[in-house]
C-alpha positions as CSV (number, residue, x, y, z in Angstrom):
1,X,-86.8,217.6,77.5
2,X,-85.7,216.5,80.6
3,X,-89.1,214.5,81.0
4,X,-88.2,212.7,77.7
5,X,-84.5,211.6,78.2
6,X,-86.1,209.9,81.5
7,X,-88.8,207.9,79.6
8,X,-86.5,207.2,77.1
9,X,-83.6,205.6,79.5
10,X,-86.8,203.7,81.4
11,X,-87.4,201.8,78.3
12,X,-84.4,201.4,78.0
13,X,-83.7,200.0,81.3
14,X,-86.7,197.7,80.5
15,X,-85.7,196.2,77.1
16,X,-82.4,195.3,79.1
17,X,-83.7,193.7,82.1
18,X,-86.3,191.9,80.1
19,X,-83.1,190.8,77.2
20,X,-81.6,189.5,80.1
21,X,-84.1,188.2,82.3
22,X,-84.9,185.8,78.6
23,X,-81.2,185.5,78.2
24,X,-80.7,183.7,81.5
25,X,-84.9,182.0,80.9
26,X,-83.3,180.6,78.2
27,X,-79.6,179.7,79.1
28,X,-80.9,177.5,82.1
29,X,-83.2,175.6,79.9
30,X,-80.3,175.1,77.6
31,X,-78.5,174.0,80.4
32,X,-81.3,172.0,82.1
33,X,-81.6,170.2,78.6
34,X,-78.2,169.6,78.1
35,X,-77.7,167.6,81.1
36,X,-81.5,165.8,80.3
37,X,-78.9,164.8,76.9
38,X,-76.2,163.7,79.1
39,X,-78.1,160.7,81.3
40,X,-77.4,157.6,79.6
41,X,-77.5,154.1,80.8
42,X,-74.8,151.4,80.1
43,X,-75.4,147.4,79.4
44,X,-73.5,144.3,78.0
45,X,-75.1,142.0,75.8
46,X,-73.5,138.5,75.4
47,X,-73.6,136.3,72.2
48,X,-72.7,132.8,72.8
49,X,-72.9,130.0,70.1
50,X,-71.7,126.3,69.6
51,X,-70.2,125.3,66.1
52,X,-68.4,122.8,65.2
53,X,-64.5,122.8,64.6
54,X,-63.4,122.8,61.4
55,X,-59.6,121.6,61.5
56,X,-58.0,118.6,63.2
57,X,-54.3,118.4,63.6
58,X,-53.4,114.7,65.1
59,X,-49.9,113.6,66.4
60,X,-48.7,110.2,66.5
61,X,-45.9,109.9,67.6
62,X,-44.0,106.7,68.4
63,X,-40.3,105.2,69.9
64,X,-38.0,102.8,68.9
65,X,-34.9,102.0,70.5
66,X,-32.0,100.2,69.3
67,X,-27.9,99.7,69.4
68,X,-27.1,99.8,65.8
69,X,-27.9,103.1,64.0
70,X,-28.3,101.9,60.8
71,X,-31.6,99.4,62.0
72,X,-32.5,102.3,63.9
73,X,-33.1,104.6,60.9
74,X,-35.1,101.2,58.7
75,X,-37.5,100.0,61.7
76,X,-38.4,104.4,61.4
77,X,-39.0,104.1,57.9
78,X,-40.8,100.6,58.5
79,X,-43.0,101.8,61.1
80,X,-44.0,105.5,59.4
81,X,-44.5,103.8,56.7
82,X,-47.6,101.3,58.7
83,X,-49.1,103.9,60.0
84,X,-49.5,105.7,56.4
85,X,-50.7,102.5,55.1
86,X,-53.0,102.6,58.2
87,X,-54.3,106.0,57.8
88,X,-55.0,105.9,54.0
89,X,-56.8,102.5,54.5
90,X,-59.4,104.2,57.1
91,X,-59.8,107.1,54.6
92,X,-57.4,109.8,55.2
93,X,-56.0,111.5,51.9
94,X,-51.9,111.1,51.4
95,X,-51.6,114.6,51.1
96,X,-53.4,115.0,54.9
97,X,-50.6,113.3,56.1
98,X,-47.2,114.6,57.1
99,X,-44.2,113.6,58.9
100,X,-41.7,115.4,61.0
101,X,-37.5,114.8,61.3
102,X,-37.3,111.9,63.9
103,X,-35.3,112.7,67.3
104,X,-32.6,110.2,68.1
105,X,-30.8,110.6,71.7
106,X,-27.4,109.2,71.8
107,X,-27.3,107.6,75.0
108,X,-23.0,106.7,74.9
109,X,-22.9,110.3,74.6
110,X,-25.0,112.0,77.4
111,X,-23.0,113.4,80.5
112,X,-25.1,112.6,83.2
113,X,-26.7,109.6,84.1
114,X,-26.5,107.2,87.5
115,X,-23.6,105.1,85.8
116,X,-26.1,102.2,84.4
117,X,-25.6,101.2,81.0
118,X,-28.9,102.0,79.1
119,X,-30.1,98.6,77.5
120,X,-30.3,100.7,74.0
121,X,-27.6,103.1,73.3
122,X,-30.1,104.6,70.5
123,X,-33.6,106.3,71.2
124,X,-35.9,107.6,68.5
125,X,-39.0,109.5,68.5
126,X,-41.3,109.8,65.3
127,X,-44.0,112.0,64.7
128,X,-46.5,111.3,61.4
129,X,-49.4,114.3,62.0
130,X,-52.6,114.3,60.2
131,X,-54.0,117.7,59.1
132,X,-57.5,117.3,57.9
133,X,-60.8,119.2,57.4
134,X,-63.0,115.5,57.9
135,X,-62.9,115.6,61.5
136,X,-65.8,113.4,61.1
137,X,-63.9,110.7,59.3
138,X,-60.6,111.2,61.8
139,X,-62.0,111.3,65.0
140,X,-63.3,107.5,64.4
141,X,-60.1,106.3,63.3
142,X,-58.3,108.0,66.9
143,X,-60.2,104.9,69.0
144,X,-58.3,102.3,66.7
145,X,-54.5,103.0,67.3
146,X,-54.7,99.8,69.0
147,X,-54.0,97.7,65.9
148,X,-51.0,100.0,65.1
149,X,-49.9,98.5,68.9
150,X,-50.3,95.3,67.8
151,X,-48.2,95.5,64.6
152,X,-45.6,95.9,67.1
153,X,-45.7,100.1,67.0
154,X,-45.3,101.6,70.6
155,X,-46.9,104.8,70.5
156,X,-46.2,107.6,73.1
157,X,-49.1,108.4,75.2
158,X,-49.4,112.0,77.3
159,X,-47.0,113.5,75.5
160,X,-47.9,117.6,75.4
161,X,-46.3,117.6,71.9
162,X,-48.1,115.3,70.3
163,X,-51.8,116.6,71.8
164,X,-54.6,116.7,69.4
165,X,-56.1,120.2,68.2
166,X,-59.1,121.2,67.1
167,X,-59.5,124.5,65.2
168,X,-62.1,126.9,63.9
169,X,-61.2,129.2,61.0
170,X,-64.5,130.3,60.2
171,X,-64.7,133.1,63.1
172,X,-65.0,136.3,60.3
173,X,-68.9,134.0,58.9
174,X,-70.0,134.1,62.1
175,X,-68.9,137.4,63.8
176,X,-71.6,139.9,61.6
177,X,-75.0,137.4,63.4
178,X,-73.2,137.2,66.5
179,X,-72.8,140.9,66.8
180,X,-76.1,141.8,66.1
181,X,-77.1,139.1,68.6
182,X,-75.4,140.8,71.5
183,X,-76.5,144.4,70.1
184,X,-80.1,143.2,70.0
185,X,-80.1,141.2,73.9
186,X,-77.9,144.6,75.1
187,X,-80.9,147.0,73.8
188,X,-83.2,144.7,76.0
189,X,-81.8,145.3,79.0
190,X,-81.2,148.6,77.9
191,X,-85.4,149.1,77.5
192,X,-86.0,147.5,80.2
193,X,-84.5,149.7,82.8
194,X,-85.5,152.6,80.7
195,X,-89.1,151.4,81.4
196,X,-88.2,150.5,85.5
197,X,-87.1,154.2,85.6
198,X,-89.9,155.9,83.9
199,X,-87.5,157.0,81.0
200,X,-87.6,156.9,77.1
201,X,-84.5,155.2,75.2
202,X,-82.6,157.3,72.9
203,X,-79.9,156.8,70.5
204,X,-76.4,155.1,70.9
205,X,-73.8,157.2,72.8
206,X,-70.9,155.0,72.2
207,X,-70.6,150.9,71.7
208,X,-67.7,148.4,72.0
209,X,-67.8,145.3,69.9
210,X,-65.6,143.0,73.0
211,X,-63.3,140.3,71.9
212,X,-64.4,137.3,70.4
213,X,-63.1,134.1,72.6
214,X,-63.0,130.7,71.6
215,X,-63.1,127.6,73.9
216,X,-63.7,124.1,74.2
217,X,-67.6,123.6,75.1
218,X,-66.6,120.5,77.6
219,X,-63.6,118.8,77.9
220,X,-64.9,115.7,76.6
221,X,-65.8,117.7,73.2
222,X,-63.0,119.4,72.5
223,X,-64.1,119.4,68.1
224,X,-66.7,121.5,69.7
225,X,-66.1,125.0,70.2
226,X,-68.0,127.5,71.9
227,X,-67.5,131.3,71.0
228,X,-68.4,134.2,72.7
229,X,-68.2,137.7,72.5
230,X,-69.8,140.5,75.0
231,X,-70.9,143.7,73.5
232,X,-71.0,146.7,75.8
233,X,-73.6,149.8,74.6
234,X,-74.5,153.0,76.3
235,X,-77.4,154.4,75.2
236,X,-78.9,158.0,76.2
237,X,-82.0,158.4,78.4
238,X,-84.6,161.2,78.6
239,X,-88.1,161.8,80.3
């Protein structure tokens, strides 16, 4: 009896060491593979393309001066109303065209100055702004203001306010291609240091799409635009 309970608690003893001798077999496979999961690799891919803007907004803005208030206010309306006539006869729709309230400057009734009477007591400034989707019809027409000068307009030059702009509006078209394009070039280099350290490429851990940025290509171009936008994936790696 004695004999048996002995034999019975050996194989006992050896069911349990060999449960847990598998146990731990298989717990530091599970967690050899687990960290095998956890190597990943992380790469940018960049997108960058060149389109053409799509919007033009164009100041012109111009000055007159004069002492009497009155003639002030009908050489404005005489002069805006040239540079419509201008405009539409180069092929720029009336309803592209708008104009802005005119600044006058009362000079009588400034407080500082170096005590010199100002020639004009009146100052105006005039802005007509053209807002067209034909850049390819207004930019020609920019490199003929000269015959505005010579109808006796004086236009302002370097002003900051009155600075042409180019826009593009059609960033949502182009964003689906340009994704994939950085996706695609960011999976590359992905492979290819999968491949320099004898790994495999696995799926996609995590992925940020990066912001989309928008810039003149050259400064000399500024109608065209060159957009970007830097994907960054991390894939996961195993032997």
């Amino acid at each position: 009896m004695q004999n048996t309970s002995k034999h019975s608690a050996f194989i006992l003893g050896f069911f349990l060491f060999l449960g847990l001798t598998l146990l731990g077999y298989l717990l530091a496979k599970a967690a050899i593979d687990v960290k095998q999961f956890e190597r990943s690799v992380t790469v940018k891919g960049l997108s960058e393309r060149d389109y053409n803007a799509d919007i033009v907004i164009w100041p012109i803005q111009f000055t007159l001066a004069e002492n009497d208030i009155q003639t002030l206010y009908k050489e404005l309306d005489d002069a805006t109303l040239k540079i419509k006539a201008f405009l539409i006869n180069k092929g720029i729709a009336a309803e592209e065209i708008s104009l802005s309230v005119p600044n006058i400057i009362d000079k009588s009734a400034q407080q500082y100055g170096n005590g010199q009477q100002a020639p004009f007591r009146f100052t105006a400034t005039q802005t007509v702004t053209v807002y067209s989707s034909n850049i390819e019809i207004v930019r020609p027409i920019m490199t003929t203001l000269s015959e505005l000068g010579k109808q006796g307009i004086v236009l302002a030059a370097n002003d900051y306010q009155a600075q042409t702009e180019y826009l593009f509006t059609q960033l949502n078209d182009v964003k689906p291609a340009m994704i994939e394009q950085a996706t695609t070039k960011a999976r590359e280099v992905a492979e290819k240091f999968a491949l320099d350290s004898q790994s495999k490429l696995g799926k996609i851990k995590r992925a940020s799409q990066g912001q989309f940025s928008i810039s003149y290509r050259d400064k000399n171009n500024p109608h065209i635009k060159k957009i970007r936008v830097v994907s960054t994936v991390e894939y996961y790696l195993s032997d």
